[in-house]
N, C-alpha and C positions, 0 to 999 in steps of 0.2 A: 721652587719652594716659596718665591716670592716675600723672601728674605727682608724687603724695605718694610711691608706689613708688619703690624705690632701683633704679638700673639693674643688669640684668644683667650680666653678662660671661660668655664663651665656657665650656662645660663645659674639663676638663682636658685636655690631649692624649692619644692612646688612637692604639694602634697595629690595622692590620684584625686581625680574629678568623680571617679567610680570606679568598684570593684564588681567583682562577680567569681563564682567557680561553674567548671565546665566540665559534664562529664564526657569523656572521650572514649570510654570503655567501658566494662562493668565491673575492674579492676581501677581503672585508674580516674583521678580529675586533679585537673589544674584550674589554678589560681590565674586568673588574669586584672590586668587595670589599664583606666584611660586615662590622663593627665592631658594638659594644654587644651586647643581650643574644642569644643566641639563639632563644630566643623572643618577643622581645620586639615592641610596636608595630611591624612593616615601615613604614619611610620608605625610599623611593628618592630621591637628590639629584641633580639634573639640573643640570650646568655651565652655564655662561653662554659667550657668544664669538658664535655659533658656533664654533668653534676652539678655546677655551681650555682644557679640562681638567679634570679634578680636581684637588680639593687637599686638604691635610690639614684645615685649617680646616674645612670645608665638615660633617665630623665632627662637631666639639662644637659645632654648635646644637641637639644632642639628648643627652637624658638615655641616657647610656649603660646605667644599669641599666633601662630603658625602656622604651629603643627597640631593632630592633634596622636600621641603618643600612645603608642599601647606594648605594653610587657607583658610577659607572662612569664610563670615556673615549667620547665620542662617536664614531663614524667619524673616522679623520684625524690626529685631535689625542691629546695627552696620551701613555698608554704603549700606545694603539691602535695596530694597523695595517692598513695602511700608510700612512705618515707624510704628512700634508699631500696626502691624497689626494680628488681633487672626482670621480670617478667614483664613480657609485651613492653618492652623498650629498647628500641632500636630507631637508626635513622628514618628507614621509612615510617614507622608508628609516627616520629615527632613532626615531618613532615606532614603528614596527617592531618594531626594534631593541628599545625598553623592553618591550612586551610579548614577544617572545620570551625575555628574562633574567626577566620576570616568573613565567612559565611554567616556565624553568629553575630556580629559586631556589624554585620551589613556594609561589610567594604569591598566596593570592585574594585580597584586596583590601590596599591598600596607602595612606599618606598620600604624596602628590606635593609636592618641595620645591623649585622652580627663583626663581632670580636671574636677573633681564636678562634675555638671550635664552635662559636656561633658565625663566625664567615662560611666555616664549610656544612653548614646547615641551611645559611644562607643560598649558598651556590646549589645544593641538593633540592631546597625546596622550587630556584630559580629554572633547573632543569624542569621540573614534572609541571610547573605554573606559571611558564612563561608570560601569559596572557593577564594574568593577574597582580604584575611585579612593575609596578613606574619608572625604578631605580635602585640600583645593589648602595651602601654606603659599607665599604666592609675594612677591619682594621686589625693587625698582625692576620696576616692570610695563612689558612692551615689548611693542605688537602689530605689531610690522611690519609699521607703514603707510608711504605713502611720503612724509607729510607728517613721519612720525620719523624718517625718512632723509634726506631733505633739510635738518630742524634741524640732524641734527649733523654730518652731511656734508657739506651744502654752504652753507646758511647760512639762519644763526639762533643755534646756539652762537660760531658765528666771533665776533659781536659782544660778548660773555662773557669767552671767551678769544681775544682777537684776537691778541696774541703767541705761542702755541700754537699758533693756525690757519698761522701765515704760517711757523713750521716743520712742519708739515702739509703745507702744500700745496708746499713747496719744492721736490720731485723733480719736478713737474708745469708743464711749458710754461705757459705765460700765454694762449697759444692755444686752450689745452685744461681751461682752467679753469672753463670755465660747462658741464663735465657731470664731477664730478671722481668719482664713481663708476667713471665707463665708463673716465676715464683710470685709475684705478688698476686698476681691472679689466683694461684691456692689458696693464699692466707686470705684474703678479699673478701670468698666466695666459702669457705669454710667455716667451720661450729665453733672453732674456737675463737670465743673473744674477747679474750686478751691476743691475741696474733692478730687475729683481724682489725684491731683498735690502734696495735701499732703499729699495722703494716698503712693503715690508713694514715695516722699522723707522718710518717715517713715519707709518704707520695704526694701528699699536699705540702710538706715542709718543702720536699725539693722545687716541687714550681712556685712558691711562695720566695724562696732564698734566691729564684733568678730571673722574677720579672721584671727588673727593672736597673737599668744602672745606675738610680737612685737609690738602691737600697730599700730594705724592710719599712721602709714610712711608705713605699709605694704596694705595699700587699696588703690586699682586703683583710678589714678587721677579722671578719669570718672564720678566717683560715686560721683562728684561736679557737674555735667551736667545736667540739666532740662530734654535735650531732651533723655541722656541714662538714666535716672533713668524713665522715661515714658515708655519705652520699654522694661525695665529690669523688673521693678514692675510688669504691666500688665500681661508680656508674662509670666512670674515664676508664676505667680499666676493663670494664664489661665492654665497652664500644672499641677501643684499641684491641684487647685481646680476639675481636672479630672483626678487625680488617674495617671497623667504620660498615659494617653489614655493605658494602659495595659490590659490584660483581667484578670487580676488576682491579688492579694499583691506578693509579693517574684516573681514575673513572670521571673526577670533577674535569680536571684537563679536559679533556672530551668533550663534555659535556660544555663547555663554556666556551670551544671553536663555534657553536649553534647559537651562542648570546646578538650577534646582527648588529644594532645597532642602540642594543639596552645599555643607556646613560648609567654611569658607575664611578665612585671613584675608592681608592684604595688606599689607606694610609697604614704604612709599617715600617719601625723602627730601625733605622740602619744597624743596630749594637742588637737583634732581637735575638737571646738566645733559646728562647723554646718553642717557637719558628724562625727561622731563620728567613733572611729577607729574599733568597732564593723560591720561594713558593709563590711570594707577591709576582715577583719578576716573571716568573713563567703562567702567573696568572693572565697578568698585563699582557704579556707577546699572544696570550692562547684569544685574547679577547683585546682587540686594538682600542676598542671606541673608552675602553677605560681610562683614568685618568689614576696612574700612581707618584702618589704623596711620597717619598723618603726623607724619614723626618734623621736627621743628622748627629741626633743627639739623644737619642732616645732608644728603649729596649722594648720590650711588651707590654707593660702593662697602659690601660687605656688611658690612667690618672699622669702618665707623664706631661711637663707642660705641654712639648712640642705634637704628642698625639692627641692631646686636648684640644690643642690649638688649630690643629688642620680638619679632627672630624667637624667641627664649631663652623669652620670656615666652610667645610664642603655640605654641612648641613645646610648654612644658608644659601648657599648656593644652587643648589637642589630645592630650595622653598622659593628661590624666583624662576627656576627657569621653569617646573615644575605645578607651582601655586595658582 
């Protein structure tokens, strides 16, 4: 953990260098942007959620004289369109998606940077674009198994936060509580909306009340917005309610014994309750040449110091060995 080191903090705030939108389908387009240098190291930053967006943040864990930074909105979410939209949206669509803006933006290979369900988007895009990937930089590691679904869905975090859970599960009959996926997935994907409105605040409250063992100062302002908790709820629950579209459980596992000798490194929260630090670990073993971070003091969310402080360090690290 190299403890005697003084922690990082976030680079400065920096506005994009350029935007653009991209159509990907004749249904959908995303919003993309570049910040930091123009020639600089290409890192693409992959959101988390499924549903949740870019954000400004997501920017300065890279040295802006650099790197040079590119985000995007997934299908669905963020300033994509159209808004909270589950058609032709799946893993492989979004994969897609990265390498067609990759191809757009004229980058042959790139460093891939995903959180949460942006690490396992990460690994997914890492499998099909080997060749095109410099290095993974990935932080709270999620493989969309349904043994991580069930922790924090339906129970295993409950016991952690069990005050949390029991406003979780409140929009949900008693009846329908021993498959609380499938129930939200009705209300989610249903005409009524007022059920759908609260079954949507309910599902972002709960990952919002336990990402961080700092408390609610650590959850994205967002996660107060009607219209991103619409599009975070549905999409997360459209990609979980299908297995992550994978052909298999453990399918990233797999896929990530074939990673050789692709430079990575991994940082996730010893206290992480909505992945748990068990994913990273079995990431690490499935893939040796990684390098995992366990940050000591920390839960999931990215704005922690100590996960702040290690993605910062392993960014630049990656910009010399890399640069």
């Amino acid at each position: 953990m190299n403890e005697d080191r003084p922690r990082r903090t976030l680079y400065p705030s920096l506005e994009p260098r350029r935007t653009g939108r991209l159509a990907v389908s004749s249904l959908h387009e995303l919003y993309w942007e570049e910040s930091g240098h123009p020639d600089g190291l290409p890192v693409v930053a992959l959101h988390g959620g499924p549903g949740g967006g870019s954000s400004p943040e997501m920017r300065r864990f890279f040295d802006p004289r650099r790197y040079r930074i590119i985000l995007f909105d997934q299908r669905g979410c963020g300033r994509s369109t159209p808004h909270s939209e589950l058609r032709e949206n799946t893993t492989w669509d979004l994969v897609r998606d990265i390498e067609t803006l990759r191809s757009h933006l004229g980058v042959k290979k790139w460093i891939v940077f995903g959180g949460s369900w942006g690490s396992t988007l990460a690994l997914a895009y890492t499998a099909m674009h080997r060749k095109h990937v410099m290095a993974l930089l990935l932080r709270g590691v999620f493989l969309l198994k349904e043994s991580e679904i069930r922790w924090f869905y339906q129970d295993g975090a409950s016991n952690i936060f069990p005050d949390a859970f029991d406003r979780y599960v409140a929009p949900i009959p008693a009846n329908e509580r021993d498959d609380l996926l499938k129930a939200f997935y009705k209300r989610l994907t249903g005409k009524n909306a007022s059920a759908r409105a609260e079954a949507a605040a309910a599902w972002a409250r709960w990952e919002g009340e336990t990402l961080s063992i700092l408390g609610p100062k650590q959850r994205p302002p967002r996660f107060d917005e009607a219209d991103f908790l619409d599009a975070f709820a549905r999409i997360e629950c459209h990609y979980f309610h299908n297995k992550g579209f994978f052909d298999s459980d453990g399918w990233l596992l797999d896929q990530a014994e074939k990673f050789g000798d692709l430079p990575g490194v991994i940082v996730h929260g010893r206290y992480d309750v909505v992945t748990p630090l068990s994913s990273a670990w079995a990431l690490h073993k499935a893939w040796p040449k990684s390098q995992l971070k366990i940050v000591p003091d920390a839960g999931h969310s990215s704005l922690e110091p100590g996960i702040v402080s290690e993605l910062v360090k392993a960014s630049d690290m990656l910009a010399e060995k890399l640069g």
